[in-house]
PQR file with spaces between the fields and no chain letter, atoms N, CA, C, O and H, PARSE charges and radii, in Angstrom:
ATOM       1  N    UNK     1      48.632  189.067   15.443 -0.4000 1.5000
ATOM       2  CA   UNK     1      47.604  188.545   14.589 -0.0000 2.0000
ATOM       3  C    UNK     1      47.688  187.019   14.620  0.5500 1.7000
ATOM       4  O    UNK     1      48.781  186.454   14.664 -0.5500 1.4000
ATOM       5  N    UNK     2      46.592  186.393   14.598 -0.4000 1.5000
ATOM       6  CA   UNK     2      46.325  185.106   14.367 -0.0000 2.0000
ATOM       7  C    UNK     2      46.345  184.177   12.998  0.5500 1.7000
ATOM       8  O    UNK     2      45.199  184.197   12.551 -0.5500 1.4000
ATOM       9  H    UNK     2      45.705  186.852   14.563  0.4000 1.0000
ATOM      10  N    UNK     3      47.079  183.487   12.282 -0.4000 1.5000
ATOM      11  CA   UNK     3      46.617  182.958   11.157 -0.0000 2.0000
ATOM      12  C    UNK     3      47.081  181.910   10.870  0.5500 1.7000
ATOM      13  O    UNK     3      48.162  181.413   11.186 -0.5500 1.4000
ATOM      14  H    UNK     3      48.011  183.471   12.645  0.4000 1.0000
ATOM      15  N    UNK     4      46.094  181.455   10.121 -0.4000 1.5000
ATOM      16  CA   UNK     4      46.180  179.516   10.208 -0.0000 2.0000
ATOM      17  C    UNK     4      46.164  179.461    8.205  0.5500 1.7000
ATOM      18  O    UNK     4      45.565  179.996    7.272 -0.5500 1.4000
ATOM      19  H    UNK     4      45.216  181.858    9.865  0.4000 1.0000
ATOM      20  N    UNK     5      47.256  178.437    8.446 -0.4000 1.5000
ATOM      21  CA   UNK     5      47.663  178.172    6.870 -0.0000 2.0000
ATOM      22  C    UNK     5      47.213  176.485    6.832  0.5500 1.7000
ATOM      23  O    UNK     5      47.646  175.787    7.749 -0.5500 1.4000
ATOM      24  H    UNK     5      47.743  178.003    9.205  0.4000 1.0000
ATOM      25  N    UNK     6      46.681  176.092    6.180 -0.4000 1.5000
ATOM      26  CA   UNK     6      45.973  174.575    5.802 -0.0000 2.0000
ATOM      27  C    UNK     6      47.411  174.024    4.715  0.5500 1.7000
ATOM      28  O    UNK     6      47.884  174.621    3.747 -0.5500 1.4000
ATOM      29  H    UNK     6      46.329  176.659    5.435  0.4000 1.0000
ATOM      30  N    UNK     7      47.721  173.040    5.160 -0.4000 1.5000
ATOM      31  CA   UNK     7      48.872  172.520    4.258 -0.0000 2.0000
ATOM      32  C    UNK     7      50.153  173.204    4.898  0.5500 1.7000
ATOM      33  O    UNK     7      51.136  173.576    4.257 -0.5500 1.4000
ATOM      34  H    UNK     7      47.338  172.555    5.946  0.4000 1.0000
ATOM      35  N    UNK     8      49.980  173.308    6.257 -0.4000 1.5000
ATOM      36  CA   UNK     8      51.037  174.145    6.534 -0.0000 2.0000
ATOM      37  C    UNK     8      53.004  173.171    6.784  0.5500 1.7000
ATOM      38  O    UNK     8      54.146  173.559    7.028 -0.5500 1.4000
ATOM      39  H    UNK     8      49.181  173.007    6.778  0.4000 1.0000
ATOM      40  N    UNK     9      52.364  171.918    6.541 -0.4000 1.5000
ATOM      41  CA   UNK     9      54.194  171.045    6.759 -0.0000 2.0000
ATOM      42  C    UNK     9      54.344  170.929    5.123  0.5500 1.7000
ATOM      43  O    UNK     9      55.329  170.236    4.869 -0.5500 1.4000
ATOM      44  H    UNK     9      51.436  171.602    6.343  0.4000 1.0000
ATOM      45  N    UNK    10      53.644  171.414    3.878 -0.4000 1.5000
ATOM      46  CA   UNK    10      54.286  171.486    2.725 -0.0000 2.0000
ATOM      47  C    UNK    10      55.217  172.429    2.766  0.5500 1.7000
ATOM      48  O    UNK    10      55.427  172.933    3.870 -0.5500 1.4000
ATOM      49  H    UNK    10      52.844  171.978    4.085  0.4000 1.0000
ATOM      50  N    UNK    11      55.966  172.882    1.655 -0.4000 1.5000
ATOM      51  CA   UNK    11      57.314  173.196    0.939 -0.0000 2.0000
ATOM      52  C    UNK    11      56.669  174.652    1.336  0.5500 1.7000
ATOM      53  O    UNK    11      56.995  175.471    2.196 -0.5500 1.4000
ATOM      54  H    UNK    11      55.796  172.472    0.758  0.4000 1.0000
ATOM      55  N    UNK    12      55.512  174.639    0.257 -0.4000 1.5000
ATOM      56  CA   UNK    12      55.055  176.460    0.537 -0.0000 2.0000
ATOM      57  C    UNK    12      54.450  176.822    1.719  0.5500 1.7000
ATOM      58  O    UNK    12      54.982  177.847    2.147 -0.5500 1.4000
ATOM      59  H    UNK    12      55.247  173.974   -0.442  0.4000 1.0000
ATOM      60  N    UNK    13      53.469  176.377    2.508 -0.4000 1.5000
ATOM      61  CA   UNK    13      52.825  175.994    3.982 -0.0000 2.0000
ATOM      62  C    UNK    13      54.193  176.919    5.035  0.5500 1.7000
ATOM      63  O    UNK    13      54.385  177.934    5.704 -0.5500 1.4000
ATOM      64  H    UNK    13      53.037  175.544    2.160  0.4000 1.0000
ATOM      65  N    UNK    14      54.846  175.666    4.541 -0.4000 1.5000
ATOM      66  CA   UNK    14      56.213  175.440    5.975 -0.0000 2.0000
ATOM      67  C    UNK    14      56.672  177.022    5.695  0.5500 1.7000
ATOM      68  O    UNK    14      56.463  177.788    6.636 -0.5500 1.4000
ATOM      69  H    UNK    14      54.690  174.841    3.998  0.4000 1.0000
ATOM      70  N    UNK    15      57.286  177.593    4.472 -0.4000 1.5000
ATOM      71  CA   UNK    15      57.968  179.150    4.617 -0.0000 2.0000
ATOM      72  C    UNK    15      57.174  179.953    4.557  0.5500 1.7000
ATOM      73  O    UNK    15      57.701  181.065    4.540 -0.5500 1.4000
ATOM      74  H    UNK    15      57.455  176.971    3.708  0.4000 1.0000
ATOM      75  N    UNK    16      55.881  179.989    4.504 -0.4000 1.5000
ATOM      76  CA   UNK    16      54.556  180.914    4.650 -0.0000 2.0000
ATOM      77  C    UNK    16      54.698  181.025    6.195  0.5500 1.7000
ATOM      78  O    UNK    16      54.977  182.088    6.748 -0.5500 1.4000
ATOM      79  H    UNK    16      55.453  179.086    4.518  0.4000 1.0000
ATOM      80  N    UNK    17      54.480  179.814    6.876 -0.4000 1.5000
ATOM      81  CA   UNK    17      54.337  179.445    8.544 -0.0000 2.0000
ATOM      82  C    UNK    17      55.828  180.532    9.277  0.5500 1.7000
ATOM      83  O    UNK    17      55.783  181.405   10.144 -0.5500 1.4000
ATOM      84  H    UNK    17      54.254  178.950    6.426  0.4000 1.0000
ATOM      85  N    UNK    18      56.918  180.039    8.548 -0.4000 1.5000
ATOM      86  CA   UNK    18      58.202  180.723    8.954 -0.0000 2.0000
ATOM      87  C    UNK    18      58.476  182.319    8.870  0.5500 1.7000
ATOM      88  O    UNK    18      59.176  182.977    9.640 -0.5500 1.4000
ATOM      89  H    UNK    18      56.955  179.330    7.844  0.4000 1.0000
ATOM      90  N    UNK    19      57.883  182.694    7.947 -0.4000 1.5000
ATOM      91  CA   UNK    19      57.930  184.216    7.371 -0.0000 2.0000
ATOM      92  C    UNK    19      56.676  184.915    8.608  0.5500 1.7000
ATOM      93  O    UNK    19      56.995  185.899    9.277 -0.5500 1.4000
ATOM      94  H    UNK    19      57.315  182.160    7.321  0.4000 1.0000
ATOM      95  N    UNK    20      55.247  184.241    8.772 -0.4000 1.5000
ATOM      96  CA   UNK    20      54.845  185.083    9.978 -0.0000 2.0000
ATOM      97  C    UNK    20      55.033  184.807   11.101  0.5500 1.7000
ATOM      98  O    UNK    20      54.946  185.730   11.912 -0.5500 1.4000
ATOM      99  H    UNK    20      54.988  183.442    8.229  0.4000 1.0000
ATOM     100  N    UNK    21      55.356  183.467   11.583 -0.4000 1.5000
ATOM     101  CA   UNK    21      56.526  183.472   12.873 -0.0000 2.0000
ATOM     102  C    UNK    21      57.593  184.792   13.410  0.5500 1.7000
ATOM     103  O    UNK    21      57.668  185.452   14.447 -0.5500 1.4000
ATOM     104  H    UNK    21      55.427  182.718   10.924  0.4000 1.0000
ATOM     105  N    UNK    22      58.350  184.768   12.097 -0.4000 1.5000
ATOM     106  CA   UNK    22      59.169  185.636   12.467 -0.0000 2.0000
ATOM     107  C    UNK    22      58.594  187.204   12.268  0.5500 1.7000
ATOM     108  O    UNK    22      59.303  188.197   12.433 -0.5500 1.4000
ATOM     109  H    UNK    22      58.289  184.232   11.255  0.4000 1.0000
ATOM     110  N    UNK    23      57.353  187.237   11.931 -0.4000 1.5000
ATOM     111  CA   UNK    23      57.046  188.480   12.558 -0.0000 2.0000
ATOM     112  C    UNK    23      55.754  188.771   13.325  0.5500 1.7000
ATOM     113  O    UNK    23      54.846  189.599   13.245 -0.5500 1.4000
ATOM     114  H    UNK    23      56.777  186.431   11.797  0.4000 1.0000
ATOM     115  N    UNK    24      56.166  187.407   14.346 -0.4000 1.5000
ATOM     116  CA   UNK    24      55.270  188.042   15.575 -0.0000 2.0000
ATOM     117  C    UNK    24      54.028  187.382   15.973  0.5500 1.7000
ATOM     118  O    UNK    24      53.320  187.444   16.978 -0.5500 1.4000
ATOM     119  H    UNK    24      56.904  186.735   14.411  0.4000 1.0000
ATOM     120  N    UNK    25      53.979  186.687   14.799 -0.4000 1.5000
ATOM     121  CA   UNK    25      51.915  186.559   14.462 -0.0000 2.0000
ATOM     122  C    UNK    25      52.124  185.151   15.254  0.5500 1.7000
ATOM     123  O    UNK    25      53.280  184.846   15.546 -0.5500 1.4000
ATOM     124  H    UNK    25      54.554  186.637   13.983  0.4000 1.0000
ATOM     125  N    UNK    26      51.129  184.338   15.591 -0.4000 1.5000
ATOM     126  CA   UNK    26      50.800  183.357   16.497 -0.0000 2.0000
ATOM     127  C    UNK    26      50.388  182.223   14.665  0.5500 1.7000
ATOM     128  O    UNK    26      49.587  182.561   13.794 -0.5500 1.4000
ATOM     129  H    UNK    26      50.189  184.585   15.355  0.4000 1.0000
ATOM     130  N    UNK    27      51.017  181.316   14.668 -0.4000 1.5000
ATOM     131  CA   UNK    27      50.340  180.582   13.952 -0.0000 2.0000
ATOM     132  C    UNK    27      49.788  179.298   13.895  0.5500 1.7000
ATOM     133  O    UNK    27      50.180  178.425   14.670 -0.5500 1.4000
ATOM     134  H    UNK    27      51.668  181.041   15.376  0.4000 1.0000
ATOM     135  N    UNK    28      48.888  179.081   13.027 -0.4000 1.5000
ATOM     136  CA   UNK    28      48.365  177.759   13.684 -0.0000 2.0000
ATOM     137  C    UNK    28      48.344  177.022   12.334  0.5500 1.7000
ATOM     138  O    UNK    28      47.902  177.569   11.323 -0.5500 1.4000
ATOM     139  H    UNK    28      48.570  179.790   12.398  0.4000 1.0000
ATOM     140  N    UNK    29      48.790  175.875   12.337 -0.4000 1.5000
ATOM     141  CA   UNK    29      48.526  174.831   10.708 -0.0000 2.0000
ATOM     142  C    UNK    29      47.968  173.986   11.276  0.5500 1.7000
ATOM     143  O    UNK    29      48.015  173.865   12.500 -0.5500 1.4000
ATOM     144  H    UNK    29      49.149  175.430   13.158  0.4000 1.0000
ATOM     145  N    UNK    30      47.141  173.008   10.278 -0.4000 1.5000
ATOM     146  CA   UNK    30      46.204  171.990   10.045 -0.0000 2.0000
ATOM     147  C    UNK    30      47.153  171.330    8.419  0.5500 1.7000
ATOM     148  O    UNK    30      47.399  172.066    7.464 -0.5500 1.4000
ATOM     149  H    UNK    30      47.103  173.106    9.284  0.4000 1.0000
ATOM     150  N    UNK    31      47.451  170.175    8.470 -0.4000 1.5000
ATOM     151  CA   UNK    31      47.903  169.226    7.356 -0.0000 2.0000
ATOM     152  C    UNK    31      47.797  168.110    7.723  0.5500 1.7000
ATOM     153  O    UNK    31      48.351  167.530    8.657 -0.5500 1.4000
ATOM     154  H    UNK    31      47.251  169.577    9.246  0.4000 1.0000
ATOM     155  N    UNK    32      46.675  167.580    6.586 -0.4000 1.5000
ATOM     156  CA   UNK    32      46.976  165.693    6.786 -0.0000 2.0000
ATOM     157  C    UNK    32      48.073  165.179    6.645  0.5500 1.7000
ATOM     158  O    UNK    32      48.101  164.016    7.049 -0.5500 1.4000
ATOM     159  H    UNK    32      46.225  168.051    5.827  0.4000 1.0000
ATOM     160  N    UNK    33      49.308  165.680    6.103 -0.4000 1.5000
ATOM     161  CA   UNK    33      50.499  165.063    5.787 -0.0000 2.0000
ATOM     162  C    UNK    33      50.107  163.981    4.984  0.5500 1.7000
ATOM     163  O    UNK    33      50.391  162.822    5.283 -0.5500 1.4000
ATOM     164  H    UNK    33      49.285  166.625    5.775  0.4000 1.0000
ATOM     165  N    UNK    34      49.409  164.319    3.884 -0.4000 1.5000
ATOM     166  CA   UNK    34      49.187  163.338    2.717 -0.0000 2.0000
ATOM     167  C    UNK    34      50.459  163.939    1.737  0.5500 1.7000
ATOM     168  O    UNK    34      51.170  163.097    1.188 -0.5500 1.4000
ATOM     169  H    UNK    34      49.177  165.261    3.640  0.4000 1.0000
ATOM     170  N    UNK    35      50.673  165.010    1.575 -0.4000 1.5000
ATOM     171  CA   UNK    35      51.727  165.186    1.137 -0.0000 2.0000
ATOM     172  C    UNK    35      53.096  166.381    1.593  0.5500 1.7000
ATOM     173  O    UNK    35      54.151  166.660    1.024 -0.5500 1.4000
ATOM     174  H    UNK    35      50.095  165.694    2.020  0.4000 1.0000
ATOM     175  N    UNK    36      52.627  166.741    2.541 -0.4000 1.5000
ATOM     176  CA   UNK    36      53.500  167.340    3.824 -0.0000 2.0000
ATOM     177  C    UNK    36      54.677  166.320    4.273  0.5500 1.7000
ATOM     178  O    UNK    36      55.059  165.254    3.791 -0.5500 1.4000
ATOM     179  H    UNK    36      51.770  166.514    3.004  0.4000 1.0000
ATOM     180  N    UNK    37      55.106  167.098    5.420 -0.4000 1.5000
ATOM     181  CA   UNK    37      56.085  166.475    6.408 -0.0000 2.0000
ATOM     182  C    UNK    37      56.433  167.063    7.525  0.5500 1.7000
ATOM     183  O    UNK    37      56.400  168.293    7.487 -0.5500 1.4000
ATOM     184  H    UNK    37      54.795  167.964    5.812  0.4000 1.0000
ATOM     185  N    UNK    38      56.727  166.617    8.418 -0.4000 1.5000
ATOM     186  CA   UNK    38      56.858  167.222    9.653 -0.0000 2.0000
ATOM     187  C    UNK    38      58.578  167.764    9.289  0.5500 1.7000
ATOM     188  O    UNK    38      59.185  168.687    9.833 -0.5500 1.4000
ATOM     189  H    UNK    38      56.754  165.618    8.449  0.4000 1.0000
ATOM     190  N    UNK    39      58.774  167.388    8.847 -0.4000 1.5000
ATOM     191  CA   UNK    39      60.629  167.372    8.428 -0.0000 2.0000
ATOM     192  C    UNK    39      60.569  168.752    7.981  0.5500 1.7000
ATOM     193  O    UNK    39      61.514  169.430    8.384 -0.5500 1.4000
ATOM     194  H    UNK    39      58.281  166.638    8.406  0.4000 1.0000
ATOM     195  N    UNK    40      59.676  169.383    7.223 -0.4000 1.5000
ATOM     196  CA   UNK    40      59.508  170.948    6.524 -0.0000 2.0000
ATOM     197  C    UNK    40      59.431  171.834    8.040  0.5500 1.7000
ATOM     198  O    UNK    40      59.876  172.981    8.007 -0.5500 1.4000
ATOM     199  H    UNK    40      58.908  168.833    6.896  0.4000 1.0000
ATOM     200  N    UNK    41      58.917  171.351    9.254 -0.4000 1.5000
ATOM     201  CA   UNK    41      58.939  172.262   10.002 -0.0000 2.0000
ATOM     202  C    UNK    41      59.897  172.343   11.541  0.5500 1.7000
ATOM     203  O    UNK    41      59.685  172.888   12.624 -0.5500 1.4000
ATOM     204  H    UNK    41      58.556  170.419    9.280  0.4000 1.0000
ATOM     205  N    UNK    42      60.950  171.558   11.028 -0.4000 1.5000
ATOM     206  CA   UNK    42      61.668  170.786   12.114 -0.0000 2.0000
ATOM     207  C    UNK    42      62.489  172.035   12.279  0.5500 1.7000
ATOM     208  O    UNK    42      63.015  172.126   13.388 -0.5500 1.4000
ATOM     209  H    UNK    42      61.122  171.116   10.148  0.4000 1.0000
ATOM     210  N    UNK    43      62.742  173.088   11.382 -0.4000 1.5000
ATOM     211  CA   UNK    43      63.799  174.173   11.609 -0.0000 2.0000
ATOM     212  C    UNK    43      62.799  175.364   12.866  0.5500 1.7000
ATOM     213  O    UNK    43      63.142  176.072   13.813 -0.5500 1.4000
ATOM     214  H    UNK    43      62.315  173.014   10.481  0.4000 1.0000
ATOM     215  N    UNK    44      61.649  175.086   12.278 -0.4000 1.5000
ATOM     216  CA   UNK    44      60.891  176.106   13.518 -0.0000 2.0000
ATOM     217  C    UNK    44      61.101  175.659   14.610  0.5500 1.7000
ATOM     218  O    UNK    44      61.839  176.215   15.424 -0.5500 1.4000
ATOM     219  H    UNK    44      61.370  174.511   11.509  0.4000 1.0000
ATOM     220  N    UNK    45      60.336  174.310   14.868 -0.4000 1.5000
ATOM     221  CA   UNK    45      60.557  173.350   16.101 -0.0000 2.0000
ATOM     222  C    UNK    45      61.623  173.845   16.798  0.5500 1.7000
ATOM     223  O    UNK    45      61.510  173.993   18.015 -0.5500 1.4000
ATOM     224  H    UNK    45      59.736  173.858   14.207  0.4000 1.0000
ATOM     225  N    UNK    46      63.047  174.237   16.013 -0.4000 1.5000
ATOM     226  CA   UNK    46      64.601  173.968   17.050 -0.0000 2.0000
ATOM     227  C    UNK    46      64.453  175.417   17.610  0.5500 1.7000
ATOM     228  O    UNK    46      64.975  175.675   18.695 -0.5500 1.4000
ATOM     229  H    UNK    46      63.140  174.116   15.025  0.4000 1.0000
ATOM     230  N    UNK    47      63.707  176.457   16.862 -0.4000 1.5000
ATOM     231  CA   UNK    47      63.777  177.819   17.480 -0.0000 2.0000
ATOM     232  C    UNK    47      63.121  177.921   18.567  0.5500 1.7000
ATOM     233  O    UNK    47      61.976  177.539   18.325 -0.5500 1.4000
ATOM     234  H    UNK    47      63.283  176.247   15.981  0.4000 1.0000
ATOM     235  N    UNK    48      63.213  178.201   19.541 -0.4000 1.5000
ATOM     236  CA   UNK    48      62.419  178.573   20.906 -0.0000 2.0000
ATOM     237  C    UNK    48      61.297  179.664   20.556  0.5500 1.7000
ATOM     238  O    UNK    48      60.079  179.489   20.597 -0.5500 1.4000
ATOM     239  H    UNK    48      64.144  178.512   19.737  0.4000 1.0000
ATOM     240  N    UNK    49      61.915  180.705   20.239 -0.4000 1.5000
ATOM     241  CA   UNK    49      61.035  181.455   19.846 -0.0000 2.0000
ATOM     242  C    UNK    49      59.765  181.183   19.194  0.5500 1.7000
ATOM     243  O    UNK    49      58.625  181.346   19.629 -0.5500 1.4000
ATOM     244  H    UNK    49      62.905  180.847   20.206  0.4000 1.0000
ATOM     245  N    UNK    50      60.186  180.717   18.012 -0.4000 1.5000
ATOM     246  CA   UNK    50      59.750  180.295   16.805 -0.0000 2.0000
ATOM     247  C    UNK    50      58.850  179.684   17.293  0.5500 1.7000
ATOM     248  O    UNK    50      57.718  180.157   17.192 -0.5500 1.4000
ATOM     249  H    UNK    50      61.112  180.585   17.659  0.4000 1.0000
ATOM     250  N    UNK    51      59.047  178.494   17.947 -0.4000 1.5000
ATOM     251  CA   UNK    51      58.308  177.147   18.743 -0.0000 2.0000
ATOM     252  C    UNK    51      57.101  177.827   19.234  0.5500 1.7000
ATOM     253  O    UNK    51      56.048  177.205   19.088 -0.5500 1.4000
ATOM     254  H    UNK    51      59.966  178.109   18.029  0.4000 1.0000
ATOM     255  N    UNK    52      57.057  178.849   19.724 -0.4000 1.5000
ATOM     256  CA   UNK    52      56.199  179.361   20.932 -0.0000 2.0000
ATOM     257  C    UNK    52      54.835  179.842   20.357  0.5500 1.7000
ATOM     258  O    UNK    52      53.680  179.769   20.776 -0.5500 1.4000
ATOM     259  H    UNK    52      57.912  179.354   19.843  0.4000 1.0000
ATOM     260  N    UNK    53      55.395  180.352   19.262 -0.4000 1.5000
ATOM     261  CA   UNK    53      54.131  180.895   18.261 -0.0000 2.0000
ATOM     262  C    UNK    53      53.762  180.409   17.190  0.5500 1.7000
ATOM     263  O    UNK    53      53.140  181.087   16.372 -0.5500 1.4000
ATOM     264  H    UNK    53      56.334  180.412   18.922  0.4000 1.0000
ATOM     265  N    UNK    54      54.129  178.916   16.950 -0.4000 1.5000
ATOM     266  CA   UNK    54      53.616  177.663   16.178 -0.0000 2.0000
ATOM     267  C    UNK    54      52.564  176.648   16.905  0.5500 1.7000
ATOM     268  O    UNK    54      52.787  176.110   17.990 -0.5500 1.4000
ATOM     269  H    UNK    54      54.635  178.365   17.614  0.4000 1.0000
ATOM     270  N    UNK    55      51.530  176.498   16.226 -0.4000 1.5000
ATOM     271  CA   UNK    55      50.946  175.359   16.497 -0.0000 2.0000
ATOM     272  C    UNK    55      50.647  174.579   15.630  0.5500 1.7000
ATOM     273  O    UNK    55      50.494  175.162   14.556 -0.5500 1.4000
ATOM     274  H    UNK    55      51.349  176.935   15.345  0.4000 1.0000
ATOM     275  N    UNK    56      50.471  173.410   15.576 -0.4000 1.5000
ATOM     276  CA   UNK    56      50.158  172.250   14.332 -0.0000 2.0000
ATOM     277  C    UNK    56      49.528  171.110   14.891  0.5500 1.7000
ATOM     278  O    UNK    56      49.735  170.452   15.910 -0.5500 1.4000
ATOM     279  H    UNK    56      50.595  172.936   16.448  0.4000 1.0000
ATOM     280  N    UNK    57      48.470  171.023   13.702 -0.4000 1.5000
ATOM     281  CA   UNK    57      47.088  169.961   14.242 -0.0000 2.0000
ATOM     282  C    UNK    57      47.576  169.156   12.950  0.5500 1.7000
ATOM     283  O    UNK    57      47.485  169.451   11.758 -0.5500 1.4000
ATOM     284  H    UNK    57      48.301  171.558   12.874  0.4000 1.0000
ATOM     285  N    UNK    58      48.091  168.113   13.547 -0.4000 1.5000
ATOM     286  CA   UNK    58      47.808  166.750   12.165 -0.0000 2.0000
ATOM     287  C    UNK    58      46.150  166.550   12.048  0.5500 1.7000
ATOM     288  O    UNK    58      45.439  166.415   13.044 -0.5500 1.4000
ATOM     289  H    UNK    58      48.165  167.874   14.515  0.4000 1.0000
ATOM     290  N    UNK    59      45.687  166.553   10.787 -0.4000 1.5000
ATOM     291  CA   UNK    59      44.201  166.495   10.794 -0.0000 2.0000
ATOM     292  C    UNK    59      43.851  166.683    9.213  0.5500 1.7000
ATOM     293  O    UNK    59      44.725  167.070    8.438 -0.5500 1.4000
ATOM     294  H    UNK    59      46.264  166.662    9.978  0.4000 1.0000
ATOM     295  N    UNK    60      42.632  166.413    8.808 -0.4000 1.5000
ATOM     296  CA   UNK    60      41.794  166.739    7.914 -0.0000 2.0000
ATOM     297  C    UNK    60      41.440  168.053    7.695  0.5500 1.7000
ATOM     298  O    UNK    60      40.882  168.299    8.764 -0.5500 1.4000
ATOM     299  H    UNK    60      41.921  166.099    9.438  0.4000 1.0000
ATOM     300  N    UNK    61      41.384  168.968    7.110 -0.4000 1.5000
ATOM     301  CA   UNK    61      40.377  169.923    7.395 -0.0000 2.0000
ATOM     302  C    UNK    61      38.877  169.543    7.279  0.5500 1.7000
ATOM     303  O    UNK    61      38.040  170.111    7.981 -0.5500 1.4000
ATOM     304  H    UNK    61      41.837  168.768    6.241  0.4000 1.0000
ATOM     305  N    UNK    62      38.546  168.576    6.386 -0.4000 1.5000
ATOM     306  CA   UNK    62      37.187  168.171    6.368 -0.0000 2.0000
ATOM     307  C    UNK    62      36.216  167.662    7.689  0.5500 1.7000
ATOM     308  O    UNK    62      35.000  167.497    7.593 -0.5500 1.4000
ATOM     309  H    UNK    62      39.226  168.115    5.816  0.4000 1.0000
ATOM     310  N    UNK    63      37.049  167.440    9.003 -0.4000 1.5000
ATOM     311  CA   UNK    63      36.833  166.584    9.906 -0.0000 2.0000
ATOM     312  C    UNK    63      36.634  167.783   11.020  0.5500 1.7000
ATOM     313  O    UNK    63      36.379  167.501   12.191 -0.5500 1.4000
ATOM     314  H    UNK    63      38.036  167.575    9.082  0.4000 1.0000
C-alpha cells in the first residue's frame, strides 16, 4: 500500500512514517519543516530497508 503522511519529519509524522515502513507499505511525506526536522527521520535513513520504502519531499503542501 501506498501512503503519504503531510508533516511527516514531526515527532508524530516521523513514528506514523516508521510503524508503516516496517510493515511493508511504500511511504511518501511532504513537510515544510516549519516545525519538523530531518533529525526525526535520520533513524529510517540508517535502515536500508527502511530507506527503500521512504520518500520525503521538503515542500508546502499548498504549492
Amino acid at each position: 500500500m501506498k501512503v503519504l503522511i503531510t508533516g511527516g519529519a514531526g515527532f508524530i509524522g516521523s513514528h506514523l512514517a516508521e510503524a508503516y515502513c516496517k510493515r511493508g507499505n511504500e511511504v511518501y511525506i511532504i513537510d515544510d519543516l516549519s516545525t519538523g526536522s530531518m533529525d526525526n527521520l535520520k533513524h529510517l535513513h540508517a535502515n536500508r530497508i527502511l530507506r527503500e520504502r521512504l520518500h520525503v519531499t521538503v515542500d508546502s503542501v499548498l504549492n
